[in-house]
C-alpha positions as CSV (number, residue, x, y, z in Angstrom):
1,X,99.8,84.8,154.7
2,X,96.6,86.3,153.5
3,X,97.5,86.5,150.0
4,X,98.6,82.8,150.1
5,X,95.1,81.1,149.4
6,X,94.2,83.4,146.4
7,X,97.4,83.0,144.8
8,X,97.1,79.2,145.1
9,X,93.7,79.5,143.6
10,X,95.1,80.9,140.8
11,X,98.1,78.6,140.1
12,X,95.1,75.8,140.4
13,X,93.0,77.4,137.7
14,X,96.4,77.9,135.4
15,X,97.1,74.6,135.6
16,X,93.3,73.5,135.3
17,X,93.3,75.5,132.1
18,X,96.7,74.5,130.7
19,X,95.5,70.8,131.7
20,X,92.4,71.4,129.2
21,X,94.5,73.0,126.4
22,X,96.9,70.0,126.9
23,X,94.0,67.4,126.1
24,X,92.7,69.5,122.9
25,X,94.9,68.0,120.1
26,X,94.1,70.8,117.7
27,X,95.2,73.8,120.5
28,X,98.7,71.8,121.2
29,X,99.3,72.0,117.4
30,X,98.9,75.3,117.0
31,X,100.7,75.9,120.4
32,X,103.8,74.2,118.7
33,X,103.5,76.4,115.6
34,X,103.6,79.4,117.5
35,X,106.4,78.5,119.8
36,X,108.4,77.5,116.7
37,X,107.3,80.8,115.3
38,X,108.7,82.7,117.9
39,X,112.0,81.3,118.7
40,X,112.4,81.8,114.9
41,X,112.0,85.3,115.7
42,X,113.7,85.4,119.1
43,X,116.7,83.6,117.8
44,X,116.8,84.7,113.9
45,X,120.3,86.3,114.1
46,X,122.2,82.8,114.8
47,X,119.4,80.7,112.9
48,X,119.5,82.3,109.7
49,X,122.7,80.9,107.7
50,X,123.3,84.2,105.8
51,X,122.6,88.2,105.9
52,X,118.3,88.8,104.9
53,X,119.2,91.2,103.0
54,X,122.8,90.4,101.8
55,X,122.5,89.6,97.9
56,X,124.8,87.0,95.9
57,X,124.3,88.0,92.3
58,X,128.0,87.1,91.3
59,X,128.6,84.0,93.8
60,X,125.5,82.0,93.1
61,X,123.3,84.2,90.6
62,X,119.3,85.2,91.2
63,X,116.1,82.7,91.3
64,X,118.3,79.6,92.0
65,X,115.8,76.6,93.2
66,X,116.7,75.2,96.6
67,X,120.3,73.5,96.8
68,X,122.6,72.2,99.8
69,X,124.2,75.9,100.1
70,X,120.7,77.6,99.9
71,X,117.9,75.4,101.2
72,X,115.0,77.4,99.9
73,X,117.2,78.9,97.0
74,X,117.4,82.3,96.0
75,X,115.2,85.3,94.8
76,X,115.6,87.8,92.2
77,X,118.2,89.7,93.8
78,X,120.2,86.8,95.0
79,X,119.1,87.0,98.5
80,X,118.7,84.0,100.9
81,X,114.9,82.8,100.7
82,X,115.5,80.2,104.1
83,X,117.1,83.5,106.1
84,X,114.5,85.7,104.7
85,X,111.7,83.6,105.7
86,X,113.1,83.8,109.4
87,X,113.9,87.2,109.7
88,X,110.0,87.9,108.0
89,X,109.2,86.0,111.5
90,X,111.0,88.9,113.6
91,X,109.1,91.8,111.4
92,X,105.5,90.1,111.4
93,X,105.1,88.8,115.3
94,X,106.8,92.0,116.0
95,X,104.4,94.0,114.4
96,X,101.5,92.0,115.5
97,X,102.3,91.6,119.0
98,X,102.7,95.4,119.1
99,X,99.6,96.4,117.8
100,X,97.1,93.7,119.4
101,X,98.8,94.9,122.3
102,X,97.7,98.7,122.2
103,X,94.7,97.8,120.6
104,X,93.9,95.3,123.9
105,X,94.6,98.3,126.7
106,X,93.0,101.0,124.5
107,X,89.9,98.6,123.4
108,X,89.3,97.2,127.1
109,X,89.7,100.6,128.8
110,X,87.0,102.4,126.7
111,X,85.1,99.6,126.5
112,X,85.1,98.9,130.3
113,X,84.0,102.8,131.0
114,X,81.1,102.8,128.2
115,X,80.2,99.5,130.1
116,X,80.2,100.2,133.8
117,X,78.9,103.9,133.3
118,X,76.6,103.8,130.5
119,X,74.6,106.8,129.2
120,X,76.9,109.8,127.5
121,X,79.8,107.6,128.0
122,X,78.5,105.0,126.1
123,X,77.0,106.5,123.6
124,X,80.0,108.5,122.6
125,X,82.5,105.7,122.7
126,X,80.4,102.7,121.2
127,X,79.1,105.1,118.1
128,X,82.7,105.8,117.1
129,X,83.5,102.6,116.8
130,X,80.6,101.5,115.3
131,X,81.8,104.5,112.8
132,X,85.0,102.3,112.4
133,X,83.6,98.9,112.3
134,X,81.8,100.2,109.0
135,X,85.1,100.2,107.2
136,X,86.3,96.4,106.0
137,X,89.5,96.1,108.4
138,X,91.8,95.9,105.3
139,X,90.6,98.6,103.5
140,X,90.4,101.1,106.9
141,X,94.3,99.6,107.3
142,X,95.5,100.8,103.7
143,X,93.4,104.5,104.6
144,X,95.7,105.0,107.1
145,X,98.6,103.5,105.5
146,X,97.8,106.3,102.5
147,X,97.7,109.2,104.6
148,X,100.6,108.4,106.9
149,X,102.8,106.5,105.3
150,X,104.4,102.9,104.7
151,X,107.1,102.0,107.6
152,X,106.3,99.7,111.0
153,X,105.5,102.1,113.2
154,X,102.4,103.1,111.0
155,X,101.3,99.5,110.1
156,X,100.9,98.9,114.1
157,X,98.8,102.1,114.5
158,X,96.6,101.2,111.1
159,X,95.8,97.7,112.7
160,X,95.5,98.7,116.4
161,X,93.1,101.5,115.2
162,X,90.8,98.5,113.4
163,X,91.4,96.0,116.0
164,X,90.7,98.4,118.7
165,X,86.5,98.4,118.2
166,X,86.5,94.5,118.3
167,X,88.4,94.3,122.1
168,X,85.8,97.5,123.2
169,X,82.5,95.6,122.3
170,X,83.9,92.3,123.9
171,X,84.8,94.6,127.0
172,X,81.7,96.0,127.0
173,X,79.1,93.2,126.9
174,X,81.5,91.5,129.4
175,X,81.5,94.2,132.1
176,X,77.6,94.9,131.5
177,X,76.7,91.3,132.9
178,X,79.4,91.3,135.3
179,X,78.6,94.8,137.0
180,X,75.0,94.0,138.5
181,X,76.7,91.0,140.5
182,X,76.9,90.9,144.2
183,X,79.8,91.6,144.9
184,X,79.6,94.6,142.9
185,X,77.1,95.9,144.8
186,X,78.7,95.3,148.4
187,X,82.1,97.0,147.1
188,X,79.7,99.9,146.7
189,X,77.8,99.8,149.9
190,X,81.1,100.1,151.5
191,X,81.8,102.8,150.0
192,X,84.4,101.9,147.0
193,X,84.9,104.1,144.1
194,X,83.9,103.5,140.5
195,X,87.0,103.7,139.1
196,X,88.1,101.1,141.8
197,X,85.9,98.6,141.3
198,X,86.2,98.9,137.8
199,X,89.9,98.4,138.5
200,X,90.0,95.6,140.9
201,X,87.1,93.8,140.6
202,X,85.5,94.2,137.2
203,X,88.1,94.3,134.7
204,X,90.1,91.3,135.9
205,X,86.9,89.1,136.0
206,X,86.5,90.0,132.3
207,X,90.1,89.2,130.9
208,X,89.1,85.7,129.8
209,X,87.5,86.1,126.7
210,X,89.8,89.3,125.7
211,X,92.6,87.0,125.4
212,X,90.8,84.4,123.1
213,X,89.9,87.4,120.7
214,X,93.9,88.7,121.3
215,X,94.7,85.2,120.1
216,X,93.1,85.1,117.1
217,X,93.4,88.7,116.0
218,X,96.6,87.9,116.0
219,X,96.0,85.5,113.2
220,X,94.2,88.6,111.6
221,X,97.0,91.0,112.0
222,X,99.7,88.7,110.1
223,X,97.3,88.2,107.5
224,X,97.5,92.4,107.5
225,X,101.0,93.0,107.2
226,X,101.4,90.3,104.8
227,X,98.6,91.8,102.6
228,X,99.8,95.5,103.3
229,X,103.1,94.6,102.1
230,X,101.8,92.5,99.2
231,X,100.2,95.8,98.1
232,X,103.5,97.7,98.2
233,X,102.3,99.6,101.4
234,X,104.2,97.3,104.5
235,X,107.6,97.5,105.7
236,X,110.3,99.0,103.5
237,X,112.8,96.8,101.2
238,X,114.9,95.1,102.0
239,X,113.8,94.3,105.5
240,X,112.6,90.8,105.5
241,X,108.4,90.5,105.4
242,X,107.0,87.6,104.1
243,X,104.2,89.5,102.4
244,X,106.7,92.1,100.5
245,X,108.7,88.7,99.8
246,X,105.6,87.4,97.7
247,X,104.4,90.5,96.1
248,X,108.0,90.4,94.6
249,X,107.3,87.0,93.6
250,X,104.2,86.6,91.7
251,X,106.1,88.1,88.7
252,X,108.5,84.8,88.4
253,X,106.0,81.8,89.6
254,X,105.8,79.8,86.7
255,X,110.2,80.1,86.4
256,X,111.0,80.1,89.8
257,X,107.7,79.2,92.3
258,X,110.0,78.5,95.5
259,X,110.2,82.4,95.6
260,X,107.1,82.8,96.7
261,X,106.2,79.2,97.8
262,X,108.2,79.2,101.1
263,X,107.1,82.7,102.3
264,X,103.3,81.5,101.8
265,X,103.4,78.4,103.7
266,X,105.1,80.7,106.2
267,X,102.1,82.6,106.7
268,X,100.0,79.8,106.4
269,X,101.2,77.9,108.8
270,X,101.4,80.7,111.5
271,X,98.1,82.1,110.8
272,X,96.7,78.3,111.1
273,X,98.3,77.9,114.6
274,X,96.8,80.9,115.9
275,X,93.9,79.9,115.1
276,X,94.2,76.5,116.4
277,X,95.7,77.7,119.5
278,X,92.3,80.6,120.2
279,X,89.7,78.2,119.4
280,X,91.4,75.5,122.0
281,X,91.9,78.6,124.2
282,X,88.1,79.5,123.8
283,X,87.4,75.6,124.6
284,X,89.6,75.8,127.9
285,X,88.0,79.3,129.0
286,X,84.2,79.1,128.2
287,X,82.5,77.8,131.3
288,X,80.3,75.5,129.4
289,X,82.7,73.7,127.7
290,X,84.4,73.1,131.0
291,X,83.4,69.6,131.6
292,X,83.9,68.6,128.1
């Protein structure tokens, strides 16, 4: 019974958020675009009419343009572009979810502890990643890409390790002008540990504006994998990935554009509805903006 008001004040402030979103015309747009997005991804195996990678150089021939059979044609190897395009859905989100993911816990958790202890702690913490933030994201991505190797499971640690500093700093500041309020201070007169009010109390107050940035560096991460695999150093052929998919392209544009046409606008469109969908998120979030 006691835990019956706070969870109804939180299903009030979901809906009072969702509510806001719902009115921003720009945040529902990008919301549809990354719904459609993902049930591409969840649902690619009965979506896709044929086999990414299955290649129909003797049925149909290579670099056919869009027909009935094949609705985005073919590419040089005779492979489906339509299928291709939604099996690159699977591979990117995938990739992206996974490293925004570690880069949120690992980011927020240092960030919170240089925050809310300061001195050494601080010090240490914030000056490596100022260290890292002096490296353009890209070019600190294909570093670690060079040293490690191509293949998924290194392209999420090359763009959690560059997303990481962004989520620490926001933690940070956040838990800096959070920790001197009230409440903070009577959790410690009663004798609370750090680590549990940091925990309980200061951590969850600060979650809002980490999942605007986790929005939108989503945006940034796709943009990564696509580049990464433009540059010959994402996933491995012939997995579908919208960014290997046009690196393979550019070679045939002016014979064949739909090759690299349809994985583009793929890209595009996602990267613009994560975008659309953080900003309405910051919009619905930000306290000032409230009574918009």
């Amino acid at each position: 019974m006691e835990n019956r008001p706070v969870t109804e004040k939180r299903t009030n402030a979901f809906w009072t958020i969702w509510k806001r979103i719902v009115k921003n015309k720009m945040a529902m747009i990008g919301t549809f675009i990354i719904l459609f997005f993902l049930l591409l991804a969840i649902f690619a195996p009965w979506i896709a009419p044929f086999n990414p990678a299955r290649q129909w150089l003797g049925e149909f021939g290579s670099l056919d343009a869009p027909t009935a059979e094949h609705w985005f044609g073919t590419d040089f190897f005779g492979r489906d572009i339509l299928s291709r395009v939604i099996f690159g859905a699977r591979v990117s989100l995938s990739i992206a979810s996974f490293s925004v993911l570690i880069a949120v816990l690992v980011g927020v958790f240092l960030g919170s502890v240089a925050g809310f202890f300061g001195g050494f702690w601080d010090e240490i913490i914030m000056r490596f990643f100022d260290i890292l933030l002096a490296f353009p994201d890209i070019l600190l991505a294909i570093g670690i890409i060079a040293v490690l190797g191509s293949g998924q499971v290194n392209i999420i640690l090359a763009i959690a390790v560059y997303s990481t500093p962004q989520f620490a700093r926001i933690a940070r500041a956040t838990v800096i002008s959070i920790r001197e309020n009230e409440y903070i201070d009577a959790a410690r007169a009663v004798g609370e540990r750090s680590w549990s009010i940091l925990a309980r109390y200061i951590i969850p107050n600060s979650i809002a504006p980490i999942i605007i940035q986790a929005s939108l560096r989503m945006a940034t991460a796709i943009l990564s994998i696509a580049g990464l695999g433009f540059l010959g150093l994402g996933v491995k052929p012939p997995l579908a990935e919208w960014g290997t998919d046009l690196s393979l392209a550019r070679t045939a544009l002016q014979e064949a554009p739909h090759v690299g046409i349809f994985p583009g606008i793929a890209i595009f469109l996602i990267v613009m509805g994560f975008n659309f969908f953080g900003d309405g998120l910051n919009d619905a979030l930000n306290p000032k903006l409230k009574d918009r």
